[in-house]
C-alpha positions in Angstrom: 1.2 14.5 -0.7 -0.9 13.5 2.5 0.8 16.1 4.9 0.1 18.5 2.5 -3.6 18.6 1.8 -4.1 17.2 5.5 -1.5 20.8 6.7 -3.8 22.9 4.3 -7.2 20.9 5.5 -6.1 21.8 8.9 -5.0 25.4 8.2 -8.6 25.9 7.0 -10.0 24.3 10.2 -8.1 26.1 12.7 -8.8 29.7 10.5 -12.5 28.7 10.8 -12.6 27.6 14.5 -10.4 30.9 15.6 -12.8 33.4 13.7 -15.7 31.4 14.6 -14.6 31.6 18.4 -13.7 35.3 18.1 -17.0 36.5 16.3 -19.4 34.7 19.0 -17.2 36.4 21.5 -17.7 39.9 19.7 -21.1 39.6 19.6 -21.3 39.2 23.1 -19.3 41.8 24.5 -20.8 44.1 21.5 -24.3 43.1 23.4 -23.4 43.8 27.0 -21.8 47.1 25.8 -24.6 48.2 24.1 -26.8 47.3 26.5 -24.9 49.0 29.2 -24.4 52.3 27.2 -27.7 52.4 26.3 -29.0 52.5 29.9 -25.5 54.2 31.7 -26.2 54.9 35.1 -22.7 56.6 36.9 -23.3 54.7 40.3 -24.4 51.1 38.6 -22.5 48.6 37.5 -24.1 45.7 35.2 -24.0 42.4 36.1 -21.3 41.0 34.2 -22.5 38.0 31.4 -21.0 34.5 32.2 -18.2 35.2 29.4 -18.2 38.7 29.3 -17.2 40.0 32.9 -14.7 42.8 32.0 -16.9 45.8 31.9 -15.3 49.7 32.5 -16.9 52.5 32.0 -14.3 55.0 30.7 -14.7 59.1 30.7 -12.6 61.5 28.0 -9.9 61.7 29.4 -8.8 57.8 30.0 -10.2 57.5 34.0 -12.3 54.5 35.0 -15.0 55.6 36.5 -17.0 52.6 36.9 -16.3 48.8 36.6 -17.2 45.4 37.3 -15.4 42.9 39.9 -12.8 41.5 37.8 -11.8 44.7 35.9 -11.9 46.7 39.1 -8.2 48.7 39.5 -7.7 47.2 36.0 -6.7 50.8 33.6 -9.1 51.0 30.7 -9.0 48.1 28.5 -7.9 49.7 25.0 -7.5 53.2 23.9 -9.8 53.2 21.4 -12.0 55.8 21.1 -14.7 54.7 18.8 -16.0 57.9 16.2 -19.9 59.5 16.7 -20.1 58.4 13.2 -19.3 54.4 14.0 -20.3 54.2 17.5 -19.4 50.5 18.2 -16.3 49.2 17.6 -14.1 45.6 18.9 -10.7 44.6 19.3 -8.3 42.6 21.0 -5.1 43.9 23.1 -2.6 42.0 24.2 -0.8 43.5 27.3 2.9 43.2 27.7 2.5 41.3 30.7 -1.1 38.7 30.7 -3.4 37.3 28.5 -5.2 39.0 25.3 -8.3 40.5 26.0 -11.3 40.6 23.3 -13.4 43.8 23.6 -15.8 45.9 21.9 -15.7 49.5 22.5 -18.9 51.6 22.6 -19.8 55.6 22.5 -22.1 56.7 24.9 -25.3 58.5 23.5 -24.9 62.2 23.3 -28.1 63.0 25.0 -26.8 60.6 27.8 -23.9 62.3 28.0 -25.1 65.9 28.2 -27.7 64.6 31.3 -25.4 62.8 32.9 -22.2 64.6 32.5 -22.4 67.9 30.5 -22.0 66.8 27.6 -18.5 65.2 28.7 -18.6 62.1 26.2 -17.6 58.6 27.6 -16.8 55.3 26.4 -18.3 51.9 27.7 -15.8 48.7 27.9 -17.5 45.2 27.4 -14.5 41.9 27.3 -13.3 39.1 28.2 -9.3 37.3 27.9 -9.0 35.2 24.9 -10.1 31.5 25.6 -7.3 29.0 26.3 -7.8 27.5 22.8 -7.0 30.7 20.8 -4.0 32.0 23.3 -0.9 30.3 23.7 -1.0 28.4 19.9 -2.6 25.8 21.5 -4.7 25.2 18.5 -1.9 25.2 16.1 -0.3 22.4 18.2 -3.7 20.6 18.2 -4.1 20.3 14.4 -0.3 19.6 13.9 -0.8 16.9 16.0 -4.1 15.5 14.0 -2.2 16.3 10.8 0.3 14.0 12.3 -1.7 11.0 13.2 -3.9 11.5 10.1 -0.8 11.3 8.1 0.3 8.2 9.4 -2.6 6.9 9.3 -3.0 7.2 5.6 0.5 5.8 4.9 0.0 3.2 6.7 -4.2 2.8 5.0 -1.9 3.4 1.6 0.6 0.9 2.1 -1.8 -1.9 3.7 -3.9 -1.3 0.0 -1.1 -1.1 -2.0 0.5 -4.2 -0.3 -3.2 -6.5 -0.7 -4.0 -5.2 -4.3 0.0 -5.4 -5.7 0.4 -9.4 -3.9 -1.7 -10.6 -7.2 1.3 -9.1 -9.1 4.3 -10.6 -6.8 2.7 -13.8 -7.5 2.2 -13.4 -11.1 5.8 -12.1 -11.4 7.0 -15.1 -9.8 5.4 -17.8 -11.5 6.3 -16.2 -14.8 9.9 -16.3 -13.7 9.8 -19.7 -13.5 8.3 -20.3 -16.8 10.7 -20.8 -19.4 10.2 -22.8 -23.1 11.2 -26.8 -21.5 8.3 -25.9 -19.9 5.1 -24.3 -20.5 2.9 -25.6 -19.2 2.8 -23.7 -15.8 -0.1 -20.8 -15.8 0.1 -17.9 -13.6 -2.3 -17.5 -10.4 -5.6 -16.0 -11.4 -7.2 -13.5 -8.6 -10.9 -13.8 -8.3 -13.3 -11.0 -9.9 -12.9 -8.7 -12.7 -10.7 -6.0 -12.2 -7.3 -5.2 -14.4 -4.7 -7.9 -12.1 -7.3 -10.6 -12.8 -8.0 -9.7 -16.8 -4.2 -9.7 -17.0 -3.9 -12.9 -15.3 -6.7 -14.6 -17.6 -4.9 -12.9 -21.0 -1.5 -14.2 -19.9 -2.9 -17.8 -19.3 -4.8 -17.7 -22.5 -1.5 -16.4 -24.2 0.8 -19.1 -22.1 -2.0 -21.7 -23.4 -1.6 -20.6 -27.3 2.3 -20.1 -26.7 2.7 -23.6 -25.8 0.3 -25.2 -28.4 2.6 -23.3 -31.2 5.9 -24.9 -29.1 4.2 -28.3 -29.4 3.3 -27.8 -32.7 7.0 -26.6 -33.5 8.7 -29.8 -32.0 6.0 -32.1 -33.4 6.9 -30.6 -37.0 10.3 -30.1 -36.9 10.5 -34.2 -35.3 8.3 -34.8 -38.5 10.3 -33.0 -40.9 13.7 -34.4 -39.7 12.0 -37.7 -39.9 10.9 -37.8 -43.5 14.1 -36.1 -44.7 16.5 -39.0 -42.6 15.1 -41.6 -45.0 15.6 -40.2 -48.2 19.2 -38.5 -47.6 20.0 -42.0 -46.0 19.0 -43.6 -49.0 21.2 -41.2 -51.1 24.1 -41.9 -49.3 23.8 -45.5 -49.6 24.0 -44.8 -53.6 26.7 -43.0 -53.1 28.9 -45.1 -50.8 27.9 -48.2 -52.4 28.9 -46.3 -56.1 32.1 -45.7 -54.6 33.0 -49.0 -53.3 31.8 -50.6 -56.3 32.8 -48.9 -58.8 33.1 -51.8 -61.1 29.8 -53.5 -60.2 27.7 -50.4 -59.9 26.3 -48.4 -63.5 27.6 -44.7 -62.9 23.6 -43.8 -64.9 21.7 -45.8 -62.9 23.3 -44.5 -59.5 22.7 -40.8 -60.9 19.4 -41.2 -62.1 18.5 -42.8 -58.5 20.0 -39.7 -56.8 18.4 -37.5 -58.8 14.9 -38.8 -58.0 15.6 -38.9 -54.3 17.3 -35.1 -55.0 13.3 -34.3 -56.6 11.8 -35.9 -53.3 14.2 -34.1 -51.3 13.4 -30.9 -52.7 10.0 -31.6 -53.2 9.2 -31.9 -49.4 11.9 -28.4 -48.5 9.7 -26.5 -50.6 6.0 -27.6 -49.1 7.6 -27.0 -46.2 9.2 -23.5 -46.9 5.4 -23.1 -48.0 3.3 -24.3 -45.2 6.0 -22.4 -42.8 5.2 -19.2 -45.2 1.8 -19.8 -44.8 1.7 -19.9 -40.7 3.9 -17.2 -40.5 4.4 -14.5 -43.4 1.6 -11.9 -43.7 -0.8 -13.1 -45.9 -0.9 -11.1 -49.6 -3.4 -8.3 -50.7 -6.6 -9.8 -51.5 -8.2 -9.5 -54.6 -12.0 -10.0 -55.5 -12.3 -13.3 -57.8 -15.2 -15.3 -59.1 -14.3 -19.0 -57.3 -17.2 -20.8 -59.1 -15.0 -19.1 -62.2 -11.5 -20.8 -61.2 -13.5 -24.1 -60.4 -14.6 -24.0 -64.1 -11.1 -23.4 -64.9 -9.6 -26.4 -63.3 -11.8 -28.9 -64.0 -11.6 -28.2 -68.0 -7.8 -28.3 -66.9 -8.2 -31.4 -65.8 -6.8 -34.1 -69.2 -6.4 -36.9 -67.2 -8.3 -39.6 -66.8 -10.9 -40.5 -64.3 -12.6 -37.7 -65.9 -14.3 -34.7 -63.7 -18.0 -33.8 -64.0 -18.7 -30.4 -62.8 -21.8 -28.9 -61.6 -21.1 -25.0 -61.6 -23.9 -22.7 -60.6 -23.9 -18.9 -60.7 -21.0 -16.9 -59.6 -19.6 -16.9 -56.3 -17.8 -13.7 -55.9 -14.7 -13.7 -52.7 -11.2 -12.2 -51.8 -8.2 -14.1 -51.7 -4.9 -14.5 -53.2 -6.0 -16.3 -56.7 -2.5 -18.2 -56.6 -3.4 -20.2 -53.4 -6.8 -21.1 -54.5 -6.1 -22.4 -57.6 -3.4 -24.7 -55.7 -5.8 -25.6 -53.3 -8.5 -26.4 -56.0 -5.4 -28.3 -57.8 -4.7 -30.0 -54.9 -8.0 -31.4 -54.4 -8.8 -32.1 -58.0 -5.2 -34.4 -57.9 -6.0 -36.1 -54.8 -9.4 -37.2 -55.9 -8.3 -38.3 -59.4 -5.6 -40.2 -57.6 -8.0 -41.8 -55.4 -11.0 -42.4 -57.8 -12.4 -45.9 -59.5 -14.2 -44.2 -62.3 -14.9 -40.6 -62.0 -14.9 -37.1 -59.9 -17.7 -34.7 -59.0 -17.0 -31.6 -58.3 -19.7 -28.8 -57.1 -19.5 -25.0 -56.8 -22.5 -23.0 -56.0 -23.2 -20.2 -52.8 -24.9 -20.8 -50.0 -26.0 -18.0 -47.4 -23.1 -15.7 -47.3 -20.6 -18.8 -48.1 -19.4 -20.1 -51.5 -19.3 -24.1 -51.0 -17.0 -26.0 -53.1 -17.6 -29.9 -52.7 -15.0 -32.2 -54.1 -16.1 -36.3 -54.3 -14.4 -39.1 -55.7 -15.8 -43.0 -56.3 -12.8 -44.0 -54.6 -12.5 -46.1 -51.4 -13.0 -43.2 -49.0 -11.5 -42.0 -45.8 -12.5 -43.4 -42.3 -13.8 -41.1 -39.9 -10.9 -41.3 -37.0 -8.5 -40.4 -39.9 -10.1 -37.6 -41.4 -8.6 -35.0 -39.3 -4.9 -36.7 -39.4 -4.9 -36.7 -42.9 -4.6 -32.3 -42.7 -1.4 -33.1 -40.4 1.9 -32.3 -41.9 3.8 -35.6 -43.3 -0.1 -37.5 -42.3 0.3 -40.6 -45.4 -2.5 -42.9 -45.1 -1.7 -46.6 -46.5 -3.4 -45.9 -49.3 -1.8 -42.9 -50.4 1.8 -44.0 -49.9 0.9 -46.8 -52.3 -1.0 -44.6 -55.1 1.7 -41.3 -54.3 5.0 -43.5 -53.1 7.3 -40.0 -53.9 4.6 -37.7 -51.9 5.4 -35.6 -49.1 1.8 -35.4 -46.9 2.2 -31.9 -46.7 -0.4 -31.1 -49.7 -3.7 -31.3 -47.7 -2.0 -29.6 -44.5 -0.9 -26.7 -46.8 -4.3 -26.5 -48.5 -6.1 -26.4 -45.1 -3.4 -23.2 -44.1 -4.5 -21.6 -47.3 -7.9 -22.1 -46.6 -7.8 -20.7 -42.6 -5.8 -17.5 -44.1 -9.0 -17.0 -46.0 -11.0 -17.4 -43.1 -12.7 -20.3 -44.5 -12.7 -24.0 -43.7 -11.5 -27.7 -45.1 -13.5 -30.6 -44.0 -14.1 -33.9 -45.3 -17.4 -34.9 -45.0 -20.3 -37.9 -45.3 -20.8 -39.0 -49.0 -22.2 -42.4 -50.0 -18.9 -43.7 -51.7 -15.2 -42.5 -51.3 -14.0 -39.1 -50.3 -15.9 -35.9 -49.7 -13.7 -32.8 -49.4 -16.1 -29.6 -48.9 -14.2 -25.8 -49.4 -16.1 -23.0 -47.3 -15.5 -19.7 -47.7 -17.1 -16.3 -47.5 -18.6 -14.2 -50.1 -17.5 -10.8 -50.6 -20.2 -8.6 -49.2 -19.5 -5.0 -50.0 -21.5 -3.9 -46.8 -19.4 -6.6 -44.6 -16.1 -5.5 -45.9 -17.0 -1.5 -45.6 -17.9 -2.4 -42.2 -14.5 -4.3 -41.0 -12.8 -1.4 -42.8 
């Protein structure tokens, strides 16, 4: 691509520089001519011009009757007879033998020619032999040459860029190569600035850095799950050996009501975690617009058991979400707080800004600050709850907090003067938000 637009930007240069060199030639010999026929005088010959210093002075019938030095016993330089009605014309001839000349023919006044000759007409001769440059191609040769160099110049200009701005990607190519899932915790090289190599280098780190947080995540859980699923189908298989070796000694009813309560546990924990993997990974549903303050009111006057709930409801609190998962995550909370409560449960639901704010609080003993971010871990039991919920799975709060961050809303438990605080955030369906993010 290089050696052609240079080959085309030289053709243009060396078409210029030839007709350039020709026309200032031209108007040279067209001004010595001119000048010469203008003043003719038989027995005079001009001084010839520094680049004009052919100069004949040619009668009708082709003799030379005058001439300067260096066309003296030259025959006339062209033929050409220039017309009384285009007096001045130019040329070049090229001999068989020598260089090319560049003339210009001119037509001597009639009333010269009738004083001087009898009216006999006669033809002045103003040239000079075409300039080394022009004759022999020795221009052509010139620019193939610079089209050369220039060429490989820019080949090598192209591949010394190419090389310096592609060695960002040979590294990053590398160190992803050696990046496999043992191990992520290598990050590509990261060029200075702000171009496209160094924004890709920044997202694939940031990606590398979410990819392994989900990898740790994945191990942690599945170590977790296989954990709390060992004990209870070890403990099932115990029944079951120790049924069939005593089969005497052991009551057939109580060995199958045993296994079918560590059957419930085991199928209890499959299914929150066949939810909270739903949760993290299937699309979440449609949403709907719901009244939240309106399911609150629902599940607190669901709520038979004692301690009772007090709620303090006001106005409506209009969001989207999947009315299913809220109401678990409201029955979730209401549970946990009965569960944990002395004497009684408060529950609040009013909007605040653009949030609906659901606080949950129970008299109970409370949860101490370091643990209240473990306790929205998967399989996370505090003592207390493994003593209040001994069949539980600690999944409940971790699926309510995935529930909640589909919504984009949060969980947290916060300060309260006595026992557990659990505060629901989420945002209020604004029609202009929502017809903007559409």
């Amino acid at each position: 691509m290089a050696l052609i637009v240079f080959a085309l930007m030289a053709a243009g240069i060396d078409t210029t520089i030839r007709i350039r060199t020709q026309d200032h030639i031209f108007r040279n010999t067209q001004s010595v001519a001119t000048g010469w026929a203008g003043s003719v005088n038989p027995g005079e010959v001009p001084s010839p011009a520094a680049d004009v210093d052919l100069l004949q002075l040619v009668d009708s019938s082709g003799e030379v009757v005058g001439a300067s030095r260096a066309a003296a016993g030259m025959p006339p330089l062209s033929t050409l007879r220039p017309p009384a009605n285009q007096r001045i014309q130019s040329g070049v001839v090229c001999p068989p033998a020598g260089d090319c000349v560049l003339f210009t023919a001119v037509r001597v006044p009639p009333l010269s020619s009738r004083l001087l000759w009898g009216g006999e007409q006669h033809f002045v001769y103003a040239g000079r032999v075409e300039p080394s440059i022009l004759a022999g191609h020795h221009l052509e040769l010139i620019s193939a040459a610079a089209v050369l160099l220039a060429t490989i110049l820019a080949a090598w200009a192209t591949w010394w860029l190419v090389g310096r701005t592609l060695r960002p990607v040979a590294a990053i190519r590398a160190r992803t190569a050696e990046i496999s899932v043992s191990d992520l915790s290598l990050r590509v090289p990261q060029p200075p600035g702000y171009d496209e190599i160094a924004q890709l280098a920044r997202t694939s780190n940031e990606t590398l850095s979410r990819l392994e947080e989900a990898v740790e995540q994945q191990r942690y859980f599945a170590s977790v799950v296989s954990h709390e699923l060992r004990s209870p189908v070890a403990g099932l298989r115990i029944q079951l050996e120790e049924a069939l070796s005593y089969p005497g000694e052991v009551e057939p009813q109580k060995t199958f009501q045993a296994a079918l309560t560590t059957t419930q546990r085991l199928q209890a924990i499959i299914d929150d975690v066949l939810t909270l993997a739903h949760l993290r990974t299937a699309a979440p549903p449609e949403p709907e617009p719901m009244d939240l303050n309106a399911l609150v009111k629902e599940e607190v006057a669901a709520r038979v058991h004692a301690p009772p709930v007090h709620a303090d409801v006001t106005g409506e609190a209009m969001v989207l979400g999947h009315r299913i998962q809220l109401i678990g995550v409201l029955n979730n909370l209401l549970v946990n707080a009965q569960r944990h409560a002395a004497s009684r449960v408060d529950v609040t639901a009013r909007p605040s800004g653009d949030q609906a704010v659901v606080t949950v609080t129970d008299d109970g003993d409370g949860i101490a600050r370091e643990d209240r971010e473990r306790v929205f871990e998967p399989f996370v039991r505090l003592s207390g709850g493994r003593r209040l919920d001994p069949g539980g799975s600690g999944l409940g709060l971790a699926i309510c907090r995935a529930i909640v961050t589909t919504h984009q809303g949060t969980l947290e438990i916060e300060d309260s003067s006595r026992g557990a605080c659990f505060v629901l955030r989420l945002p209020l369906n604004q029609p202009e938000r929502n017809s903007t993010s559409a």
